[in-house]
TORROVO-56090 format. One record per residue (C-alpha): residue in one letter; x, y, z. Coordinates in steps of 0.1 Angstrom, whole numbers, plus 5000, padded with zeros to 4 digits. Layout:
REM residues N
AXYZ;...
***
This chain:
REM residues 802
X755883953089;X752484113085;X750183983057;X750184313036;X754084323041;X754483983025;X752184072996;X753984362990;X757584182989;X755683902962;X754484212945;X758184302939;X759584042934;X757183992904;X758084302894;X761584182887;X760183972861;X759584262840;X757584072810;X753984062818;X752584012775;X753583722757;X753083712717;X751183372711;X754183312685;X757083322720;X754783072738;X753982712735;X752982362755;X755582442777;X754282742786;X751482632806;X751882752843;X752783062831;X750383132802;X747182852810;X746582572787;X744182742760;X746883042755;X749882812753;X747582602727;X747282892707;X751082952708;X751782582705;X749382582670;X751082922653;X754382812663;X754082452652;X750882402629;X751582772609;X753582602579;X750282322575;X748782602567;X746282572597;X745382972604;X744983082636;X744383452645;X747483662660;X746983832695;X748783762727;X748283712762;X749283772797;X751683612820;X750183442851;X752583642872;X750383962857;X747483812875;X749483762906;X750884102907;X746884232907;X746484022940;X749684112961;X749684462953;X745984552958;X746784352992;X743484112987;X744583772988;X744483733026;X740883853023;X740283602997;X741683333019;X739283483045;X735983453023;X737183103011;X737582933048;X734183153057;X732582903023;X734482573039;X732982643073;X729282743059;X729383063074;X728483213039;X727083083009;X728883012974;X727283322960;X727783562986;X731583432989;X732283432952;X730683782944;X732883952973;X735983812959;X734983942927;X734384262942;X737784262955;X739784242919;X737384452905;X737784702924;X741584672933;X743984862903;X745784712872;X749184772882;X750785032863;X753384812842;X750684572836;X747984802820;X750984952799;X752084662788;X748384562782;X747984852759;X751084872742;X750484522725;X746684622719;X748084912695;X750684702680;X747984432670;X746484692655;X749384852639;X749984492624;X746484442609;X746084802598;X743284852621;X742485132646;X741084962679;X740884642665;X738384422676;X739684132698;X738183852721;X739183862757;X739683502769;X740683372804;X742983112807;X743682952837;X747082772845;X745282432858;X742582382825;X742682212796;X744781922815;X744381572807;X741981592837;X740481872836;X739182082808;X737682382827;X734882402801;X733182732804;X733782802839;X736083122829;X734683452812;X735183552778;X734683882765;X733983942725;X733984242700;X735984402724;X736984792706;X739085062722;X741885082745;X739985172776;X736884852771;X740184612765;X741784702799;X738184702812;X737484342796;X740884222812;X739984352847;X736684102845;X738683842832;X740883832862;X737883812881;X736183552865;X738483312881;X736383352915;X732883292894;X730783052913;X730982762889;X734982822887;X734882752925;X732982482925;X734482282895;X737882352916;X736482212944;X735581892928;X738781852912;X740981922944;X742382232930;X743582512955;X742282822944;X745383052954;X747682802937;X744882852905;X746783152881;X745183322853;X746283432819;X744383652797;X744183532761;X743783862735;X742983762699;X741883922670;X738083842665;X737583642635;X734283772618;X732483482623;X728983712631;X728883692596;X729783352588;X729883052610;X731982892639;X731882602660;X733482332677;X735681982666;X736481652681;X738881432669;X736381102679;X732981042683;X731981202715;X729480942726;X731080622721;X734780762719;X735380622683;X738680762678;X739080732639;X736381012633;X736481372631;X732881542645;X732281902635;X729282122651;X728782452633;X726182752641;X726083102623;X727383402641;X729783342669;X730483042687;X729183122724;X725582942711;X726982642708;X729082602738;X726382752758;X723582492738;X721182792728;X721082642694;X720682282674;X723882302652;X724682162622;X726681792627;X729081642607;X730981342609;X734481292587;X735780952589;X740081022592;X741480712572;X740280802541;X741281162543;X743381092519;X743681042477;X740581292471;X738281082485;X735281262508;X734181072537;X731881262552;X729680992571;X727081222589;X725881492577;X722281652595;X721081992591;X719982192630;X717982402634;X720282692640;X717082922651;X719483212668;X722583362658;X724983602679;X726083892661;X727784202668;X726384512689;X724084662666;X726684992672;X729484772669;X730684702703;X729784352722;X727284132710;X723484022700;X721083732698;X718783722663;X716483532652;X717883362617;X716183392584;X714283072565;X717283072542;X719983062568;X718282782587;X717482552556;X721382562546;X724182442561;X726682622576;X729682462561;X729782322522;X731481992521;X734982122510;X734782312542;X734082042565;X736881842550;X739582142552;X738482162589;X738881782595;X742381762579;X743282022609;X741781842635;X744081512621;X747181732618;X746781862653;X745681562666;X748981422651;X750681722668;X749881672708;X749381272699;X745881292717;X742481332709;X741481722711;X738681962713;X739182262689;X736882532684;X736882692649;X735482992629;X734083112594;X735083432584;X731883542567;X733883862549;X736383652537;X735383322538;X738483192556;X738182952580;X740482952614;X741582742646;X740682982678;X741582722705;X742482362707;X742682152742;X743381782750;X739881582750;X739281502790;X736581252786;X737280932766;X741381012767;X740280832803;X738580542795;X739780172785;X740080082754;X738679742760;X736179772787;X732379962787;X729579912799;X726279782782;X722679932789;X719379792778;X715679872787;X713979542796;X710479712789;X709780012769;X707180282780;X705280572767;X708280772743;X707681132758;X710181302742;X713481262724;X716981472715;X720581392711;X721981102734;X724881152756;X726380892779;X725080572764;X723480482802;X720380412809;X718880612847;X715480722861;X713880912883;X711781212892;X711281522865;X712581822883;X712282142858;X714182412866;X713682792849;X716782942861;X719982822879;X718683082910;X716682822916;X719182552930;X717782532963;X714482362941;X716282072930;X716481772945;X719681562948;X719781262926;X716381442902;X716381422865;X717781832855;X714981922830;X715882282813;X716082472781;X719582472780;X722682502806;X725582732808;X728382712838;X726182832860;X724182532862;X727182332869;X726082302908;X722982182901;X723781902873;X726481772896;X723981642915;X721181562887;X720981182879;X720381272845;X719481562823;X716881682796;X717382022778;X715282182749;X717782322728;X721982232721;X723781962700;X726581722709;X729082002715;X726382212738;X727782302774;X724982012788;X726481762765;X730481842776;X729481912812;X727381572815;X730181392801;X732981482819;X730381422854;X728981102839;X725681202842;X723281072811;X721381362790;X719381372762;X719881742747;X717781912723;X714081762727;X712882112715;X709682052740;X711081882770;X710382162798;X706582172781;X706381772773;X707681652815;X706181752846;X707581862878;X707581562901;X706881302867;X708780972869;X710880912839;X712980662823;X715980882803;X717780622774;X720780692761;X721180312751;X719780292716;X721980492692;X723180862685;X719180972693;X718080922733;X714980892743;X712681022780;X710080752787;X706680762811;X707880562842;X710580422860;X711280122838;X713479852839;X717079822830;X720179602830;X724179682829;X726679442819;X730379572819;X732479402789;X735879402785;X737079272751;X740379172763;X739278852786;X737978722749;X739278452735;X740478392699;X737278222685;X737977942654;X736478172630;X736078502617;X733178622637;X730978982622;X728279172632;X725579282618;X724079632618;X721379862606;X721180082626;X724080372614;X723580612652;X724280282664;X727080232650;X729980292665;X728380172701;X730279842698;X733279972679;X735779782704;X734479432697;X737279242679;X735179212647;X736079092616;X733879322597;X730079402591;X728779072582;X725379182572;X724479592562;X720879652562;X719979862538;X716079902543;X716780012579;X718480352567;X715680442542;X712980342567;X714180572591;X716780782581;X715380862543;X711580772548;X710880792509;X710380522486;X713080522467;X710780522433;X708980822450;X712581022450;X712480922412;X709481012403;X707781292424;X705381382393;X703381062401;X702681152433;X699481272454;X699781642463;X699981582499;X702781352491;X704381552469;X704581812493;X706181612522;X708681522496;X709581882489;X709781932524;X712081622532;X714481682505;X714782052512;X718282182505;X718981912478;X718182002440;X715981712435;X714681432459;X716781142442;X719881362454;X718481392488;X717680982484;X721380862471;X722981162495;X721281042530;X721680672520;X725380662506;X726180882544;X723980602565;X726080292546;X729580492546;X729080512586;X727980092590;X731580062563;X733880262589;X732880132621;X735579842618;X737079952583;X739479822566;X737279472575;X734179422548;X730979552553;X728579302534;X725679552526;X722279382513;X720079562489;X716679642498;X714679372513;X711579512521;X708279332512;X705579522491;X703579612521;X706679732541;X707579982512;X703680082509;X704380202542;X706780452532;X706480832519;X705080802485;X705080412485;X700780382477;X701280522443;X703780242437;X703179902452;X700979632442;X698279442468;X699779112475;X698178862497;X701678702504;X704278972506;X707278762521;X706978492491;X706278822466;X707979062446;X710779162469;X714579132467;X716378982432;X712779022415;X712979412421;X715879552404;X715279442370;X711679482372;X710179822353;X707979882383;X711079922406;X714679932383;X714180362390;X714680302423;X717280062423;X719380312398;X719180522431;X720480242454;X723080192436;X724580512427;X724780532468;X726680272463;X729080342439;X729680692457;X730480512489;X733280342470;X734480542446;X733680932459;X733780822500;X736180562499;X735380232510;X736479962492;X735679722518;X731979772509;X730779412494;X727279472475;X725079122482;X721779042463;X719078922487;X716078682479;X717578562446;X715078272434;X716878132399;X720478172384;X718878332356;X717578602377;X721278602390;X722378752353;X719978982354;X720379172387;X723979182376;X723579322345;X721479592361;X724079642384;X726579702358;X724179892339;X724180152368;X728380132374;X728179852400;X729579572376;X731379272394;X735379292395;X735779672385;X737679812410;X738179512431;X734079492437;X732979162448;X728979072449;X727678782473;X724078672474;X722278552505;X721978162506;X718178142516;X716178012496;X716477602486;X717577642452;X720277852461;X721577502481;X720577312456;X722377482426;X724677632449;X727777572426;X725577752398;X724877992414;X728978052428;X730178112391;X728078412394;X729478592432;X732278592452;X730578482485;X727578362503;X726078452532;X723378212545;X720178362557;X718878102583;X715678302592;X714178282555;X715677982552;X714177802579;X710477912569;X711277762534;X712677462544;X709877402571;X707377572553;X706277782583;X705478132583;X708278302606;X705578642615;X703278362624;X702978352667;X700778052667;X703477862649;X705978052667;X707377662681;X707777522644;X710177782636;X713977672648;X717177652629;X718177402649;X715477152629;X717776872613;X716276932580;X717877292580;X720877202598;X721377012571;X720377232542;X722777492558;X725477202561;X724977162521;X725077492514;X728677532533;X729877232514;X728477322483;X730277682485;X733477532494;X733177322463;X733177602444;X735877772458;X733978072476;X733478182511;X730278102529;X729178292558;X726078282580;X724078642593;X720978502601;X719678462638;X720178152647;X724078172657;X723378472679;X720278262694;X721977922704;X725677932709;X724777522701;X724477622663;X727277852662;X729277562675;X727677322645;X728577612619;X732177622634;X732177232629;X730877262593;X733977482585;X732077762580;X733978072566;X732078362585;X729478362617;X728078742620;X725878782651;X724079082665;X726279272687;X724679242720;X725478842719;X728578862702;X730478842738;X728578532748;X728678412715;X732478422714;X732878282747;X731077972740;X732977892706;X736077912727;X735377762759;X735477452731;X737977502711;
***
């Protein structure tokens, strides 16, 4: 039989079929090969998620036999096949190949029953809604994507503000095209997909008027280290394209999913983007347009906080629903300030991974910082800057090159397939670079703002995505080391064994360590670099220098005064440290910085007194109480009390560093209470750090007063030994291992135990010599908390002796 005689025999036997429009409430998951895996989503969610009260718009979509009957009765698929085998064998080039097919459904002609059906369910969705020519969004859905393996991000067309009868059957026509675009070929290629076994379906929903509003996209994990028990929301004004397509910084928040619950609000991250551009409807009401956003629209967020946690709830319910972590893209209804659900698909990325097995990266020298963005990948690679203007341009890169652009869109996908890593100036977490270099593994540090003006073509570059949320491009090819852990050859060690953090971007990097809580919270971390203001600065601006003054306005911009913007950013930092192995403590520690360390801080001159001896001078206990600091420490702990009582996490444990005399003891407490932190309300228990020699000595004093001790061998050492720990020329002197602090430490176990309290230890020495991690186990300590990156060896030498 001829080839146009057996199209034309598919073309009626399709025909029989006789439905070629689905509503999105007859469809669902198991609808897939014949609707694709974002319309049976969409049917899956109103069907299913409706009665949650999740909204999602109506519309409908096409049948993949629709698209088929296109093909067989315009008599182009054996022309397709033709231009395809011509690609295999080189004889033409992807673009050449994929334009002509193009050119073949484009021109061929919407069978008859398929346009009529087409328009019949346009007029009844505007019948429904009231609406003559309603405006929709024309999606393509292909019968392979969103598959565990395969999320065909962006590599189909979509078509928004679509108005009128005809532009809607003109808009479908491209959508069945769009399955031959050159970055749809090649992502089939690399995922073994053959393109005539490839359907698509087109997905028709009413547009959501997010132009004047907001939309955006939703994880049910952290999409860099795959922490599943968080929800992350990006959101830009106007329509969503922008942030798919990484044109803009978006707003990022971060909801943490166990304590959704009880009105609590667990927001952990919250940080403002820029959110220069916006896309907007036609100016004469058809398609769409990029503008420039006011002052106003920038400084605010998109979403208030009640938003952000109605959006999260969703994401857990649907989550729930399909049992899997999923993508979801959302919108803001700026008319009627609705918010809705436009598509949800399984997450591809970390669904793949092991739960107890990643990989470590750390620099082993550190260059000239060149510029810096969001991190994606967590890897560490390096290698020549190739900057690239336009994906025309492929035949300039150079296989294994660092991809430096502004931003990426499927059409770049040939070229970062074979980057080694890439830079862009503008996106967020959620940006096509960011999805696309995940699912390809290749590192990227997205949103420098000034990467394609900062590198230079043929520069050689270091790109770090190993030190938290924030990555990092470095002068030089530098070196690195990778060390692949898997938590499940660990032992059971003979004690609880923590971590300690500071760092919250960092946080969730070593969320699959068996931990047994945060053993040590640094406080002074998140305002040094998250916060940057003195905390008495935030309380009292009218003592400050104009020029200070002024970068205070501009830092707490968005916050009614700068002690909101000073409890707000430092109750988010120590909720994220609290859920990264929650419902285990986190032991947070009160400011410790010395006077000279807070001079160093916006606003800190006008505050701090000259001291010729900062580590033996007014710092930690002598603060709080003190009128030259209690102002601050009012602002330290309402954080606190939010994190517990607003956020959620009861498993924060409050600890009082550098506490010289049990009568100082009563008085930080009292000022604790004094600002709603008193001991035992709520279940609140108070430790102090064991570091000084009269806390060993009057230990048992000093245990009627708190519920725990945690032994701080690095300032305990230099008292004991009397050596200056910042000192390099006595740099030899200083070891915990001395005898004389072995045994003060021993004391200060016993003494606890005496007293009927736990004891741990967070100081450096365990994570330093697994010897004296061995000594603490001996001693019957309670607790050992060790920084993260020796954890591993740590635990395997505690029980390679047990």
């Amino acid at each position: 039989m001829a080839d146009n005689d057996s199209t034309l025999v598919e073309a009626e036997a399709v025909l029989q079929t006789g439905a070629f429009v689905l509503p999105f409430e007859c469809i669902g998951m198991g609808d897939v090969a014949i609707v694709g895996g974002k319309n049976a989503s969409l049917g899956e969610l109103i069907g299913t998620l409706g009665a949650q009260a999740i909204r999602v718009p109506d519309g409908f979509a096409t049948t993949a036999d629709a698209y088929r009957l296109h093909i067989s009765s315009n008599g182009i698929e054996p022309r397709i096949r033709d231009l395809l085998a011509s690609l295999h064998a080189g004889e033409k080039s992807l673009r050449d190949a994929g334009a002509e097919i193009r050119a073949l459904i484009l021109a061929g002609t919407l069978p008859p029953p398929v346009e009529q059906q087409l328009r019949d369910a346009y007029c009844e969705l505007g019948r429904k809604t009231g609406r003559t020519n309603p405006a929709v969004a024309v999606r393509s859905s292909a019968t392979a994507e969103d598959l565990p393996g395969a999320s065909f991000a962006g590599q189909l067309e979509s078509f928004l503000n679509v108005q009128g009868e005809d532009a809607f059957i003109d808009a479908c026509r491209r959508c069945f095209a769009s399955l031959f675009t050159d970055r749809a070929i090649t992502y089939r290629e690399a995922k073994g997909f053959d393109h005539l076994q490839v359907a698509l379906s087109i997905g028709v929903q009413l547009m959501v008027r997010s132009d004047l509003g907001g939309s955006g996209v939703m994880f049910t994990l952290d999409t860099e280290s795959g922490f599943p028990r968080v929800v992350t929301i990006n959101a830009a004004l106007g329509l969503g394209e922008t942030v798919v397509q990484g044109t803009v910084d978006p707003d990022r928040l971060m909801v943490f999913k166990p304590l959704l619950r009880n009105g609590y609000r667990p927001i952990i991250e919250k940080v403002r983007g820029a959110k220069n551009q916006k896309l907007v409807y036609g100016a004469d009401g058809r398609g769409t347009e990029l503008l420039q956003t006011s002052e106003v629209e920038r400084e605010s967020f998109v979403l208030s906080d009640d938003e952000a946690l109605r959006l999260a709830r969703w994401g857990v319910a649907i989550e729930a629903h399909y049992g899997r972590p999923m993508d979801v893209e959302w919108a803001k209804d700026g008319a009627s300030g609705e918010l809705f659900i436009v598509q949800a698909r399984p997450e591809t990325v970390h669904a793949a991974k092991s739960g107890t097995s990643f990989d470590v990266y750390t620099l082993q020298a550190k260059g000239q910082r060149l510029v810096e963005g969001v991190a994606i990948g967590g890897a560490i690679v390096s290698g020549k800057a190739c900057i690239v203007r336009n994906p025309e341009d492929i035949e300039r890169f150079e296989d294994g090159a660092i991809l430096v652009a502004e931003a990426t869109n499927p059409d770049w996908v040939p070229i970062m397939k074979r980057a080694a890593g890439i830079v862009t100036d503008h996106g967020g977490p959620t940006s096509h670079a960011a999805i696309v270099g995940r699912e390809l593994g290749v590192t990227a540090v997205i949103g420098t703002g000034n990467g394609t003006s900062v590198l230079r073509a043929g520069q050689e570059i270091t790109v770090s995505c190993a030190e938290g949320s924030r990555g990092a491009v470095y002068s030089g090819i530098l070196p690195f080391v990778r060390e692949t852990i898997d938590v499940g050859t660990l032992g059971e060690p003979p004690v609880d064994i923590m971590v300690n953090m500071a760092n919250p971007g960092a946080a969730f990097e070593w969320w699959r360590l068996p931990a047994n809580g945060v053993g040590l919270a640094r406080m002074e971390f998140i305002i040094g670099s998250a916060i940057k203001l003195h905390p008495m600065a935030a309380a009292h601006p009218e003592r400050l220098s104009a020029a200070d003054a002024e970068m205070v306005r501009a830092l707490s911009e968005g916050f009614t005064t700068p002690a909101d913007y000073f409890v707000d950013r430092l109750a988010v930092g120590v909720a994220k440290l609290a859920s990264a192995f929650h419902p285990y403590p986190a032991i947070v520690r009160l400011s410790d910085f010395k006077t000279n360390e807070y001079a160093d801080l916006i606003g800190g001159e006008a505050f701090e007194p000259k001291e010729e001896n900062p580590m033996l001078g007014f710092r930690g206990a002598s603060r709080y109480y003190n009128d030259r600091y209690k102002d601050g420490f009012a602002l330290e702990c309402r954080a606190l009390k939010r994190v517990r009582e607003e956020m959620g996490f009861t498993n924060l444990i409050v600890m009082v560093p550098f506490c010289r005399t049990v009568t100082e003891a009563d008085r930080v407490l009292q000022a604790m209470a004094e600002n709603g932190l008193r001991r035992g309300k709520d279940g609140l228990q108070v430790y102090m750090m064991c570091e000084i020699p009269s806390n060993v000595i009057l230990a048992e004093e000093f245990a009627k007063r708190f519920d725990g001790f945690s032994i701080g061998s690095n300032d305990l050492t230099q008292l004991v030994l009397g050596v200056d720990r910042d000192s390099a020329d006595l740099a030899d002197l200083f070891d915990e291992r001395d005898e004389a602090v072995k045994r003060m430490v021993g004391d200060a176990i016993d003494g606890a135990h005496r007293a009927g309290i736990k004891v741990g230890i967070c100081g450096q020495a365990p994570s330093n010599y697994p010897e004296f991690a061995q000594f603490l186990v001996e001693k019957r300590i309670d607790s050992i908390s060790l920084n993260p990156d020796s954890f591993v060896t740590t635990v395997r030498a505690l029980t390679s002796k047990a």
